[in-house]
LOLUMSE-831038 format. One record per residue (C-alpha): residue in three letters; x, y, z; residue number from 1; chain. Coordinates in nm, 3 decimals. Layout:
N
code,X,Y,Z,pos,unit
ALA,X,Y,Z,NUM,A .
...
END
This chain:
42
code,X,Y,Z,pos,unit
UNK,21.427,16.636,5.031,1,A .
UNK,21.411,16.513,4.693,2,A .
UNK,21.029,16.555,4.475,3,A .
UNK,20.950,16.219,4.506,4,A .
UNK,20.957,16.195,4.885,5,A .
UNK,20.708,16.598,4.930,6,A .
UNK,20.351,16.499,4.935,7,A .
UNK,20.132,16.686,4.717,8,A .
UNK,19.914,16.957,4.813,9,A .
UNK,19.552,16.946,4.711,10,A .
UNK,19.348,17.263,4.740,11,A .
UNK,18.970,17.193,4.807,12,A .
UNK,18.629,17.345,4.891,13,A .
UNK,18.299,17.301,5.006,14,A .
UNK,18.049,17.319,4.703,15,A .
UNK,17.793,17.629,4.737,16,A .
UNK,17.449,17.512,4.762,17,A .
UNK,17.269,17.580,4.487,18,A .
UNK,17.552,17.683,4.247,19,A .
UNK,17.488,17.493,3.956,20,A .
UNK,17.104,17.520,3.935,21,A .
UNK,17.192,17.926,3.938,22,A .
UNK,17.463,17.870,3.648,23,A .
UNK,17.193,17.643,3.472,24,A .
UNK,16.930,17.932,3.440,25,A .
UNK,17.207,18.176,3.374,26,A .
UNK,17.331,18.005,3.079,27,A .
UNK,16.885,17.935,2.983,28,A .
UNK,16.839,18.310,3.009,29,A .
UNK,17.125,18.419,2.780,30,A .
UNK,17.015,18.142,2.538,31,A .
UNK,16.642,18.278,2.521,32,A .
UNK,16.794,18.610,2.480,33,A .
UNK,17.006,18.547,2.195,34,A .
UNK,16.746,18.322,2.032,35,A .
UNK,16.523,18.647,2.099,36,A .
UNK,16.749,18.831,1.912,37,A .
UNK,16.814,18.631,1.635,38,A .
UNK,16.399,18.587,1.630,39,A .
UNK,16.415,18.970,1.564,40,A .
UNK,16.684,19.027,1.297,41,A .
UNK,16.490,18.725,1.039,42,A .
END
């Protein structure tokens, strides 16, 4: 078989509920926290 004739594989999931909302306030929390911090140090 040569590479043009093998079909390519594609590796896939079903997207978790709720991931990116959970990511979102993640990524809010450590920007309060490091604003907090840099609130403190002035």
């Amino acid at each position: 078989m040569t590479e043009e004739s093998q079909e390519k594989m594609e590796l896939t999931h079903e997207p978790v509920p709720g991931y990116r909302t959970v990511f979102f306030i993640a990524i809010a929390i450590g920007a309060l926290y490091l604003g907090l911090i840099l609130f403190k140090t002035l």
